[in-house]
Steps between C-alpha positions, in 0.01 A plus 500: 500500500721614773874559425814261650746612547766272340751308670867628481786516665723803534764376773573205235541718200748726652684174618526377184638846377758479784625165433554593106653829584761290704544183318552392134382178583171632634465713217521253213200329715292802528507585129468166413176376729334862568333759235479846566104436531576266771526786783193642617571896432320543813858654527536630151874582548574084549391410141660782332809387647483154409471652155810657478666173658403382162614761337842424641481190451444512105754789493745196601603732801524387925206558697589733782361856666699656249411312189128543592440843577744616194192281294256641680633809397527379139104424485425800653363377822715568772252698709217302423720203649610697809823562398793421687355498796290227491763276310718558811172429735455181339885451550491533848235241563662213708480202306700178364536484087510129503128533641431692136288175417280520760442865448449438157258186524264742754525758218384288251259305608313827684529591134324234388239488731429875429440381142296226652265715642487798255433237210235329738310842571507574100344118481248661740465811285446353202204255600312805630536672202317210338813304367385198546249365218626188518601359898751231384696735210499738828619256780799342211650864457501622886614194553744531293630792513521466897705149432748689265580787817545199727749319331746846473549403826721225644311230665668386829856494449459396158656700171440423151795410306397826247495685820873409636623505136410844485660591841823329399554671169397810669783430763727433207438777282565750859794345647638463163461877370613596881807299516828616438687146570307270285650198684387677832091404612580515868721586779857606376734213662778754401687164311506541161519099399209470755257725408516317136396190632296636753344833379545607835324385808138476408197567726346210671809294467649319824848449409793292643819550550721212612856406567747315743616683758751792481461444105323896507126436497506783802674764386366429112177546695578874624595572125202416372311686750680830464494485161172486467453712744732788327434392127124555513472750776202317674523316857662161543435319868830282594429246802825433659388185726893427545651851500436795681413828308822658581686177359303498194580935444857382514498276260311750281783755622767319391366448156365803407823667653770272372649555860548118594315342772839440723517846461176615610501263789835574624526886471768495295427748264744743314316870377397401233346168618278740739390697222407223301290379836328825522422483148361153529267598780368722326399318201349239714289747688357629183435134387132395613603138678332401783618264768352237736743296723288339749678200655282176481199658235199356474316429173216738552705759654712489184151540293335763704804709467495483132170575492506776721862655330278444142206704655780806619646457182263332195831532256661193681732395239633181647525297841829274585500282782819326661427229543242227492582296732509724817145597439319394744132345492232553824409147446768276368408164325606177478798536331769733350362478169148565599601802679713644199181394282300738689768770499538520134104417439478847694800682354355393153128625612668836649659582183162445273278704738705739498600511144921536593736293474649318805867350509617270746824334590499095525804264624614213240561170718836331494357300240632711252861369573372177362448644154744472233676808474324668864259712283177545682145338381181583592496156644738619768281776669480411835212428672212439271381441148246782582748770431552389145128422433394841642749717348466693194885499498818361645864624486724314578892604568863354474790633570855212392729706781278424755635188550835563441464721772340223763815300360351254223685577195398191334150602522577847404735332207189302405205806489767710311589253207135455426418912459306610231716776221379800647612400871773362385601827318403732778722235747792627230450869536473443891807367539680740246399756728629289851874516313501879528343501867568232661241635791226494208220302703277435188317185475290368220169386607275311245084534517288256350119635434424109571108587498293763347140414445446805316809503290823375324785327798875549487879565571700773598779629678564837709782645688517420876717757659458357878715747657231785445175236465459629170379301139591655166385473170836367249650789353331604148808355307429216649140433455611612135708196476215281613294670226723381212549149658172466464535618137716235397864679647789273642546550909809469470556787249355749697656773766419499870612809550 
């Protein structure tokens, strides 16, 4: 009988060792859907380094060049493997680690049907060799046996609920022994009350960000996108559609600087301001943030950027866009709220191809004056319903000065004497600090995690220092205080300092 050669898949197995060696996310799939038997050895170095990936892995350590070739090392097979040299070949192939599944599903199922077709040339084998006395006992056991290597596959886009239950505890068990924050699954917002209710920003997630205007949705925005940008060292787009780049650095400037904006955009700047500046700059050129202002952007221009920044750079950590309503369509429909339907259907779609998450900025309408104590609902996005159905999550913001400041006390008056304890408290320490400096431009802004289809919604409050753009966390005494409040402790018996 005349030898096949068996079906494999070399270009897909070195993908799949890519995308593991640069995501943890990718990893925890790999060791959960894929064997060590699954690649070919047609290279013999690919399965011997999936093998010490699961060595790793049960060693409770990261996944990484280093981790692997120190195990390779360990089960004395580091030149049988190719060494460091082929981990950093298979590094520098150019592709995306939220494509790892579709690496992985060509892995396994060329897996399967090599099994296929070695167990249907052994059926072959076996009847010439006489083993088949009696043709039905014969046909039930091939047929068998060729039914149970089919069904290790997944049919169509179909998985068994064995099959994701294994996936998901393997994702647990990784993430879990890999994780220093325990509250942290995703991208660090760099807020400390956030990031409990939120575990971060999560991949796949289109999230919303909404507020009034001139509450601090915008320069919130840039926070967020810095900090995830310098917290987890990986690339974070920003989409300015109302800002130029320049306008958007200066923000940034001014808050990583603590040189105020007035400053910055006037000049005048004592020595030690400049050296604050130059300091600044520098942190922000070492911080991987990307920009886009193009005036009037289109929908797919927006997505084929992403795409193509994701394929320069597959560690994309997060994507912000400001803000939804200057996004342009080719086509527009009907209506407003068709045309933000399609926006955030996209946005949503976007952020689940490409496995990141994607945060955009949304406009409440002046509906929200209408409520009882101004506090923004969901029911006051503007535009369309679509944005709450399609989003995994919506944050909404309100800040009592602002309307003090646009000269309607009694509506200030009103939101204030309805704050929750720990706003109210954090209001207290605020103000403490405006009595010894009287320029103190602190505001307290209040988000509400109004929607989180994944997770627990809630309240919080941060610092809003609008003279350098720049959101705080409360101080830790402070966030102490809230601690044993919610142990039982009087408010009112606790310092502000």
């Amino acid at each position: 009988m005349a030898q096949i050669v068996l079906p494999h898949n070399e270009e897909a197995e070195r993908c799949v060792l890519c995308a593991m060696l640069m995501d943890e996310n990718a990893a925890a799939t790999g060791l959960a859907r894929l064997q060590e038997r699954s690649f070919s050895g047609v290279d013999p170095r690919n399965p011997l380094i999936f093998r010490a990936m699961v060595n790793c892995a049960n060693a409770k350590s990261a996944i990484d060049a280093t981790t692997v070739i120190a195990s390779l090392q360990n089960l004395h097979l580091y030149d049988q493997a190719g060494g460091a040299e082929y981990i950093f070949e298979i590094l520098n192939a150019q592709i995306t680690p939220g494509n790892a599944d579709h690496y992985i599903t060509i892995v396994k199922d060329t897996a399967a049907l090599r099994d296929f077709l070695q167990k249907l040339s052994e059926i072959q084998e076996d009847y010439t060799r006489g083993g088949a006395p009696s043709p039905g006992d014969f046909m039930e056991k091939a047929t068998s046996d060729l039914r149970a290597i089919s069904e290790e596959r997944s049919v169509g886009d179909f998985e068994s609920a064995a099959e994701v239950a294994k996936q998901v505890q393997r994702r647990i068990d990784y993430i879990s022994a890999r994780s220093n924050d325990k509250h942290l699954t995703g991208v660090d917002t760099g807020y400390i009350a956030l990031n409990r209710i939120t575990h971060g920003w999560q991949r796949g997630d289109l999230i919303i960000l909404a507020a009034r205007t001139s509450v601090g949705k915008t320069a919130f925005a840039v926070n967020l996108a810095y900090n995830g940008a310098a917290l987890t060292g990986h690339p974070v787009a920003l989409f300015s559609l109302e800002m130029s780049n320049e306008q958007v650095l200066t923000r940034l400037l001014s808050s990583v600087s603590l040189v105020s904006g007035d400053k910055i955009a006037t000049g005048d700047l004592r020595k030690e301001d400049k050296i604050k500046i130059r300091d600044g700059l520098k942190q922000l050129s070492d911080c991987p943030l990307y920009f886009d202002d193009s005036p009037s952007a289109k929908l797919g221009d927006i997505i084929s950027k992403t795409r193509k920044l994701q394929s320069e750079h597959p560690d994309l950590a997060l994507v912000v866009i400001d803000y939804l309503t200057l996004i342009n369509l080719e086509t527009k429909g009907n209506s407003t709220a068709e045309d933000i339907g399609e926006i955030t259907m996209a946005l949503k779609s976007l952020a689940r191809n490409l496995k990141i998450p994607v945060l955009c900025l949304a406009q409440l309408n002046r509906d929200v004056e209408g409520n009882d104590d101004n506090r923004p609902k969901l029911s006051n996005l503007k535009g369309s319903g679509n944005i709450e159905q399609d989003a995994d999550m919506v944050l909404l913001m309100y800040r009592s000065d602002y309307y003090a400041e646009t000269g309607h006390k009694k509506d200030a008056d009103k939101g204030m004497a309805k704050e929750g304890t720990s706003t109210r408290m954090l209001q207290e320490q605020v103000k403490a600090e405006k009595v010894k400096d009287t320029r103190n431009s602190i505001s307290v802004v209040e988000i509400s995690v109004a929607k989180n289809r994944n997770g627990a919604i809630g309240n919080f409050a941060l610092m809003f220092d609008k003279d350098h753009s720049r959101f705080d966390n409360p101080s830790m005494n402070f966030q102490e205080n809230i601690e044993k409040v919610k142990q039982g402790h009087s408010a009112d018996s606790l310092s502000i300092d």
